[in-house]
BALUMMAR-472564 format. One record per atom (N, C-alpha, C): residue number from 0; residue in one letter; x, y, z; atom name; chain. Coordinates in steps of 0.1 Angstrom, whole numbers, padded with zeros to 4 digits. Layout:
<nodes>
  pos  code      x      y      z  site  unit
  NUM     A      X      Y      Z    CA     A
...
</nodes>
This chain:
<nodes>
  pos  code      x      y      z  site  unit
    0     X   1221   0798   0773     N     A
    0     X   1208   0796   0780    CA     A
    0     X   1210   0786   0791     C     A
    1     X   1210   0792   0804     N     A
    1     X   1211   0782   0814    CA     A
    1     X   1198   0781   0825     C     A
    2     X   1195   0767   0820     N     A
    2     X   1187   0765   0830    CA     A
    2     X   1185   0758   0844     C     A
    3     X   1177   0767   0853     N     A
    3     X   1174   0767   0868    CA     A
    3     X   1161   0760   0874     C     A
    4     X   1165   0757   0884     N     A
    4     X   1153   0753   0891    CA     A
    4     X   1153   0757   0910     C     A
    5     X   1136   0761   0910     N     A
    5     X   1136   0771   0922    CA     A
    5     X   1126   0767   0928     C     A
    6     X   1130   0766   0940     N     A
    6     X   1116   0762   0950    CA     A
    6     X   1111   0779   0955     C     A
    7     X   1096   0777   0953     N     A
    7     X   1091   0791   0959    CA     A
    7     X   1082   0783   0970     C     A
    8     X   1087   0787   0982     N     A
    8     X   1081   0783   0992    CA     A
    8     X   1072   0795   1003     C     A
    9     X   1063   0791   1004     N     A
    9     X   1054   0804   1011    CA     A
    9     X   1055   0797   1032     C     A
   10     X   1052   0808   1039     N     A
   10     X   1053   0808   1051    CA     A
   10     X   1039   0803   1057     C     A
   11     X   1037   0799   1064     N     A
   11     X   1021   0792   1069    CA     A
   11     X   1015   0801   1075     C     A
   12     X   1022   0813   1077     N     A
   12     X   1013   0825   1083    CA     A
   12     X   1012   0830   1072     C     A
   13     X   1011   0832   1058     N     A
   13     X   1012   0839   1048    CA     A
   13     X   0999   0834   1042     C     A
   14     X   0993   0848   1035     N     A
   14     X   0981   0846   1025    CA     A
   14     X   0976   0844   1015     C     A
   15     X   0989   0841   1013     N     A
   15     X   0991   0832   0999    CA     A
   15     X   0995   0822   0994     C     A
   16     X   0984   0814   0993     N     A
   16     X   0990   0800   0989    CA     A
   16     X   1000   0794   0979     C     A
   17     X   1006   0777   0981     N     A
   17     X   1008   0777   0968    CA     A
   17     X   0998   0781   0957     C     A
   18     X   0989   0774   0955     N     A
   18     X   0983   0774   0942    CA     A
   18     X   0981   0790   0938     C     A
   19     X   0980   0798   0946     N     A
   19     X   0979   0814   0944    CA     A
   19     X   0989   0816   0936     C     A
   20     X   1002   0811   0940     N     A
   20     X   1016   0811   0930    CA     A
   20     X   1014   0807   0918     C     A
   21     X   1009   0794   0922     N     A
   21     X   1006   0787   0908    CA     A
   21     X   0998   0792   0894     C     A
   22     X   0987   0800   0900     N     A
   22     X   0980   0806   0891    CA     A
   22     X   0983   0817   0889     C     A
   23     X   0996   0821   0893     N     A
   23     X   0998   0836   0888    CA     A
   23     X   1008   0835   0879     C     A
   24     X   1023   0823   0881     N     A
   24     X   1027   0815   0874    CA     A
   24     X   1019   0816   0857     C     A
   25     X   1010   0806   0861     N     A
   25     X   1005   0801   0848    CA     A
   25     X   0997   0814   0838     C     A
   26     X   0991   0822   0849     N     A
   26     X   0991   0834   0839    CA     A
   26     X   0995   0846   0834     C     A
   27     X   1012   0847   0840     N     A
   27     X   1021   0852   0835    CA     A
   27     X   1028   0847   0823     C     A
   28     X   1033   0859   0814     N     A
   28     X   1039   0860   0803    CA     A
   28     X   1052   0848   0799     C     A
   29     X   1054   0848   0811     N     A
   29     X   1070   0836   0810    CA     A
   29     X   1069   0819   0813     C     A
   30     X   1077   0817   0802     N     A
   30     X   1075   0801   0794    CA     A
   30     X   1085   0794   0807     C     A
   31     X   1077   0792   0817     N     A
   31     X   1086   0781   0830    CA     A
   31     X   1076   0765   0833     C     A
   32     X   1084   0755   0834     N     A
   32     X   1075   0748   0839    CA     A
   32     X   1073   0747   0853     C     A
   33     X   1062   0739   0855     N     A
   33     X   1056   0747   0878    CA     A
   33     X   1049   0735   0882     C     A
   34     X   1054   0735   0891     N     A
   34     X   1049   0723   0902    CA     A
   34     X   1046   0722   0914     C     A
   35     X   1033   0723   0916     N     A
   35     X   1027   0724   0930    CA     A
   35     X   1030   0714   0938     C     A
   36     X   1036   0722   0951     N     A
   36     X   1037   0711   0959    CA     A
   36     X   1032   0712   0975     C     A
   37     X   1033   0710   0983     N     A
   37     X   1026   0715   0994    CA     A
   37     X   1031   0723   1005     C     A
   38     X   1043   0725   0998     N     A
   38     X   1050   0738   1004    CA     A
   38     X   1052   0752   0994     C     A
   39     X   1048   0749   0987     N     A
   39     X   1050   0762   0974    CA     A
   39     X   1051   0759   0961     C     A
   40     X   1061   0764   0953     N     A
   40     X   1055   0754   0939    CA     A
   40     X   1072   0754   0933     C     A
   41     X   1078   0745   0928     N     A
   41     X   1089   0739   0919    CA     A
   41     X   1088   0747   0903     C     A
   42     X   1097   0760   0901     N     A
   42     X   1099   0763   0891    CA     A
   42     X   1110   0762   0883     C     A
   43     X   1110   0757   0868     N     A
   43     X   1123   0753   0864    CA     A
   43     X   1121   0763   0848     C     A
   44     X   1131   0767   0843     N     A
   44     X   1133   0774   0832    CA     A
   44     X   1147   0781   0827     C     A
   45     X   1148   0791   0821     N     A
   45     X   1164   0799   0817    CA     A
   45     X   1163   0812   0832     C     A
   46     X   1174   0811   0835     N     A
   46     X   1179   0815   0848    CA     A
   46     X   1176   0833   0846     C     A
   47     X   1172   0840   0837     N     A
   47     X   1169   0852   0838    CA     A
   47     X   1152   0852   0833     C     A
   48     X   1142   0847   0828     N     A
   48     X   1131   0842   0833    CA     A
   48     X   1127   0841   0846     C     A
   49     X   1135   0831   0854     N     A
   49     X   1133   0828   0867    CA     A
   49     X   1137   0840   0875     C     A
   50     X   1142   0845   0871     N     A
   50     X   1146   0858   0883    CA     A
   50     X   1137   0866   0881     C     A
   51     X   1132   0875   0868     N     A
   51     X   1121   0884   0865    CA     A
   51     X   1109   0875   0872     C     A
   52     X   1109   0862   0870     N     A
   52     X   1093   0856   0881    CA     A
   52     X   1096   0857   0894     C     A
   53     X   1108   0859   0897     N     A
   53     X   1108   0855   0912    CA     A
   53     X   1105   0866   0921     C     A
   54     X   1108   0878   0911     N     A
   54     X   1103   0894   0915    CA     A
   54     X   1085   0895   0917     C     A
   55     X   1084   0892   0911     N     A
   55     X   1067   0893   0906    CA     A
   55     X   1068   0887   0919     C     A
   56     X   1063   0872   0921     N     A
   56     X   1060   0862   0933    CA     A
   56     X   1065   0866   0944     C     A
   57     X   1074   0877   0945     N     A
   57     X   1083   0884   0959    CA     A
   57     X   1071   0894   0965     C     A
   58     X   1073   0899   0953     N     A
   58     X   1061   0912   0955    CA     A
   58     X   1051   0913   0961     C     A
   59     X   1044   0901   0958     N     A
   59     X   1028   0895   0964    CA     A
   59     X   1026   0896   0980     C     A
   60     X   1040   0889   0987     N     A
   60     X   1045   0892   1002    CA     A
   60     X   1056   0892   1004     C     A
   61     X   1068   0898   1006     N     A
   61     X   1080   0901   1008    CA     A
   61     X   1082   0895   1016     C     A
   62     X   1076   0896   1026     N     A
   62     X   1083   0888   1041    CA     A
   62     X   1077   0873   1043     C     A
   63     X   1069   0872   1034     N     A
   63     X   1059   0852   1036    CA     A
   63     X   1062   0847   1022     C     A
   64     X   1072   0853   1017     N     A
   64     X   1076   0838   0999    CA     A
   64     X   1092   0840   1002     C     A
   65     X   1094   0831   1007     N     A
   65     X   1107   0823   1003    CA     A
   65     X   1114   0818   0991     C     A
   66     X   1126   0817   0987     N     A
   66     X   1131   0811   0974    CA     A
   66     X   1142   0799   0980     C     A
   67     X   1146   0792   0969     N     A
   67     X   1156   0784   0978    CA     A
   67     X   1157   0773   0965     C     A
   68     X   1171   0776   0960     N     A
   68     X   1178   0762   0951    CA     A
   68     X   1175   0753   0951     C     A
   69     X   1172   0745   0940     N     A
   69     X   1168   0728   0940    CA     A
   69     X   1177   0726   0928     C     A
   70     X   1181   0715   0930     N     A
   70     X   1198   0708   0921    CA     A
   70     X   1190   0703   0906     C     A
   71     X   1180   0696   0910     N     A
   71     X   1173   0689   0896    CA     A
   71     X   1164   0692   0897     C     A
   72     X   1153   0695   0879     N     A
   72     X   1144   0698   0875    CA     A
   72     X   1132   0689   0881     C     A
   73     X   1120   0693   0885     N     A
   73     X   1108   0684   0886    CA     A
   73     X   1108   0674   0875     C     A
   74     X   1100   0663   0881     N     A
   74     X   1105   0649   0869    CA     A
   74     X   1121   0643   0865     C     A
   75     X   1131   0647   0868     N     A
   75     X   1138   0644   0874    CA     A
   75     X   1140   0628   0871     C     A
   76     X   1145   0623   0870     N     A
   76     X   1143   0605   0872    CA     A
   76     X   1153   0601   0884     C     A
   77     X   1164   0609   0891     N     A
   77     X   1173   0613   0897    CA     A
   77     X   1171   0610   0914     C     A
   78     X   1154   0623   0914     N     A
   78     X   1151   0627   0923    CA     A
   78     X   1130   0616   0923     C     A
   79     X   1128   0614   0910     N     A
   79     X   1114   0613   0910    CA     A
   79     X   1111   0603   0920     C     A
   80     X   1100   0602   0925     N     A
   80     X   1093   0596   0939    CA     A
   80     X   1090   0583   0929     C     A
   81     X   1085   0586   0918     N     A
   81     X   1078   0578   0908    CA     A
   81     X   1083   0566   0904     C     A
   82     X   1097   0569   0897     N     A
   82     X   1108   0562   0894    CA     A
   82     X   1117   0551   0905     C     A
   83     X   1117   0559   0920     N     A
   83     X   1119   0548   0926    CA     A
   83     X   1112   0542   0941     C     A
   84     X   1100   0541   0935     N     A
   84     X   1092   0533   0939    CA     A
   84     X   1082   0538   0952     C     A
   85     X   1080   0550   0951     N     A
   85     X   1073   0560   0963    CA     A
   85     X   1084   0568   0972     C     A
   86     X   1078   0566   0983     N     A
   86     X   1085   0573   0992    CA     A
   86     X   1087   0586   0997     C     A
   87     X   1091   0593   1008     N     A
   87     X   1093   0614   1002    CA     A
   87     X   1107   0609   0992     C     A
   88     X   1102   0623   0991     N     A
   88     X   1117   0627   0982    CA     A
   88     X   1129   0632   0990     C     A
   89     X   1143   0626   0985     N     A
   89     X   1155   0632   0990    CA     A
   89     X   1153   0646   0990     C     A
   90     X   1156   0651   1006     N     A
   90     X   1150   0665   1007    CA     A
   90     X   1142   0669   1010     C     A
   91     X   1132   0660   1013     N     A
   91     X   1116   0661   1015    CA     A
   91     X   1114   0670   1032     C     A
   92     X   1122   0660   1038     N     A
   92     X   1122   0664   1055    CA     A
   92     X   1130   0675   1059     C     A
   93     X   1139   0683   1053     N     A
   93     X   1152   0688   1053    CA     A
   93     X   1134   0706   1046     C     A
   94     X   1134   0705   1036     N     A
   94     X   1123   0717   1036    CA     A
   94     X   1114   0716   1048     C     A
   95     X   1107   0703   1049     N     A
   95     X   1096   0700   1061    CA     A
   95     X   1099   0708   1072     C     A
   96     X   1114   0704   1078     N     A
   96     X   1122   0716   1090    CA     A
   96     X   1120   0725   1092     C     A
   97     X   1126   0731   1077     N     A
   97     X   1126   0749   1073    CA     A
   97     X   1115   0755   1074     C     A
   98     X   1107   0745   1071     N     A
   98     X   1092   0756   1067    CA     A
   98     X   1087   0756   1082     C     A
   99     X   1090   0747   1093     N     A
   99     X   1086   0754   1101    CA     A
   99     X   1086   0767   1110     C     A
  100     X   1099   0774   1104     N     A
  100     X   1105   0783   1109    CA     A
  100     X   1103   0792   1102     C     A
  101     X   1095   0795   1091     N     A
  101     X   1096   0804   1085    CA     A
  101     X   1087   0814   1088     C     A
  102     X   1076   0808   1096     N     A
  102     X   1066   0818   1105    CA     A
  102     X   1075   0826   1115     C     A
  103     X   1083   0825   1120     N     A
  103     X   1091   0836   1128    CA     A
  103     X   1100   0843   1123     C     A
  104     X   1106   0839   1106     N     A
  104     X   1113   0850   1102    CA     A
  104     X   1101   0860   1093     C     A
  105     X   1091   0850   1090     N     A
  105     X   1085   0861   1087    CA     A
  105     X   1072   0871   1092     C     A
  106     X   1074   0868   1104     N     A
  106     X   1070   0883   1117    CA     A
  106     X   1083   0888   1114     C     A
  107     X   1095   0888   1120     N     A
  107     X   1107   0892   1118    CA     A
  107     X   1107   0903   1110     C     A
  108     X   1107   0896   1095     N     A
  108     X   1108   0905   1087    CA     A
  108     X   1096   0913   1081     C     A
  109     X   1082   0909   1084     N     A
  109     X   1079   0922   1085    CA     A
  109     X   1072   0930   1096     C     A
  110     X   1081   0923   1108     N     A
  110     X   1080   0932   1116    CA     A
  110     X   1085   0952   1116     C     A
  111     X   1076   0961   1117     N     A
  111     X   1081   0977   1117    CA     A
  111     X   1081   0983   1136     C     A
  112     X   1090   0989   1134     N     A
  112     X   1091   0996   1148    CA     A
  112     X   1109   1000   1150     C     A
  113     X   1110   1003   1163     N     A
  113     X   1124   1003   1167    CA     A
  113     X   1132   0991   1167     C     A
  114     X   1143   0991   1162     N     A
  114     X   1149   0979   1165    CA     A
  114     X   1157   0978   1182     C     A
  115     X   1153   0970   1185     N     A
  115     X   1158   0967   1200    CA     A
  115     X   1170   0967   1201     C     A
  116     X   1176   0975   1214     N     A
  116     X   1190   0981   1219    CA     A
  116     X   1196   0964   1220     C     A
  117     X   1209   0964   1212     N     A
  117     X   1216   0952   1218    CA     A
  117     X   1221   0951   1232     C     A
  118     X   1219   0943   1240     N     A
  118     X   1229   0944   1253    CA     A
  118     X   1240   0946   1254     C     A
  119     X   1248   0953   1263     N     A
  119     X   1265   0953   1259    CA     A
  119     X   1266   0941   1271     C     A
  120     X   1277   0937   1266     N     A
  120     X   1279   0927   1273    CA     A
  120     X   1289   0928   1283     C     A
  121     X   1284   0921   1292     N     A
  121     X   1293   0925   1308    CA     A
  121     X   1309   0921   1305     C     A
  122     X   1316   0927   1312     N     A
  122     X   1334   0924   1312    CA     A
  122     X   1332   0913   1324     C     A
  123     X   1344   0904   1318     N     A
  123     X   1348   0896   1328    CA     A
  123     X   1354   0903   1341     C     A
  124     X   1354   0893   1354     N     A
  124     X   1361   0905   1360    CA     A
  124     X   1374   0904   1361     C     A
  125     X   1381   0912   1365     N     A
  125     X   1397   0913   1362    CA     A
  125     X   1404   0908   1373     C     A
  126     X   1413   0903   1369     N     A
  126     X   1422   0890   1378    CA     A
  126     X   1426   0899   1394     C     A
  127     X   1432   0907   1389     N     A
  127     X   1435   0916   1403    CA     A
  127     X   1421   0917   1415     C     A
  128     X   1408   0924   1409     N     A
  128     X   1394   0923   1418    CA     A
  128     X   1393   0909   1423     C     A
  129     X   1396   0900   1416     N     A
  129     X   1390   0884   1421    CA     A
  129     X   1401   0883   1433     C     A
  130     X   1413   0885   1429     N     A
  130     X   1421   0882   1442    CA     A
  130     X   1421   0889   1454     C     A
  131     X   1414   0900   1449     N     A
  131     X   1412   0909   1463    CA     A
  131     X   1401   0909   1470     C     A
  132     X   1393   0897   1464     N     A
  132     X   1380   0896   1469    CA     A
  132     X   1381   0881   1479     C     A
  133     X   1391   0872   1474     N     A
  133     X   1393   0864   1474    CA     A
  133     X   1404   0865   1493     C     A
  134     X   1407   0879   1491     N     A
  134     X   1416   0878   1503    CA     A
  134     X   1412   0883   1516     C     A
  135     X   1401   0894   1506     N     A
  135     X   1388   0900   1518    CA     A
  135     X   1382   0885   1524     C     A
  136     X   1380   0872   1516     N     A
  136     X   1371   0865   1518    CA     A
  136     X   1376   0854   1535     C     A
  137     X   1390   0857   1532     N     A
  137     X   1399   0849   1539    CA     A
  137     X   1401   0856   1550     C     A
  138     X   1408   0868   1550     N     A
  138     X   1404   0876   1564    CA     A
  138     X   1393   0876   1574     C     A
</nodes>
């Protein structure tokens, strides 16, 4: 039995809140503990648990719920705000970042249509043209 802990983080264009998580969480079948936070909600439990939840919570919006590793369990004494003395949490700013970007991967991803022609990319030009351009230029 090995246990995990998972940040499920939602996208700010997305219509689903934490607590939406949270309450779907808490009324689902599987024994995890959950912690709301203001980017999504802190799930910790046995690492195949956590994966059957993480499907469920995927499902809701594919392209607006995020997942993303957390080292220590909420409460934590390690990591807790509580324990040393306020403050954000190690990590706090480092999500803060991410989540701002997660509104353009998720247009991105669920963006539907053609996918746009890559450009080919121009050739350098070749040594011989440059010198002969170079001699035109001199004439």
């Amino acid at each position: 039995m090995m246990l995990v802990t998972k940040y499920v983080i939602t996208s700010s264009e997305s219509n689903i809140l934490p607590s939406d998580i949270a309450m779907k969480i808490y009324g689902s079948k599987y024994e995890v503990n959950v912690k709301e936070t203001c980017f999504g909600v802190v799930i910790n439990g046995e690492e195949e648990v956590i994966n059957a939840l993480i499907k469920e919570i995927r499902a809701l919006d594919p392209a607006g719920i995020f997942i993303k590793d957390r080292g220590f369990p909420p409460g934590d004494p390690r990591r807790c705000r509580g324990r040393r003395g306020g403050g954000a949490r190690p990590g706090f700013y480092m999500i803060e970042s991410e989540s701002k970007m997660l509104p353009m991967i998720s247009r991105a991803l669920a963006w539907e249509g053609d996918i746009p022609a890559i450009p080919e990319k121009k050739k350098p030009l070749p040594i011989k043209r440059l010198e002969e351009i170079v001699k035109e230029g001199l004439s």
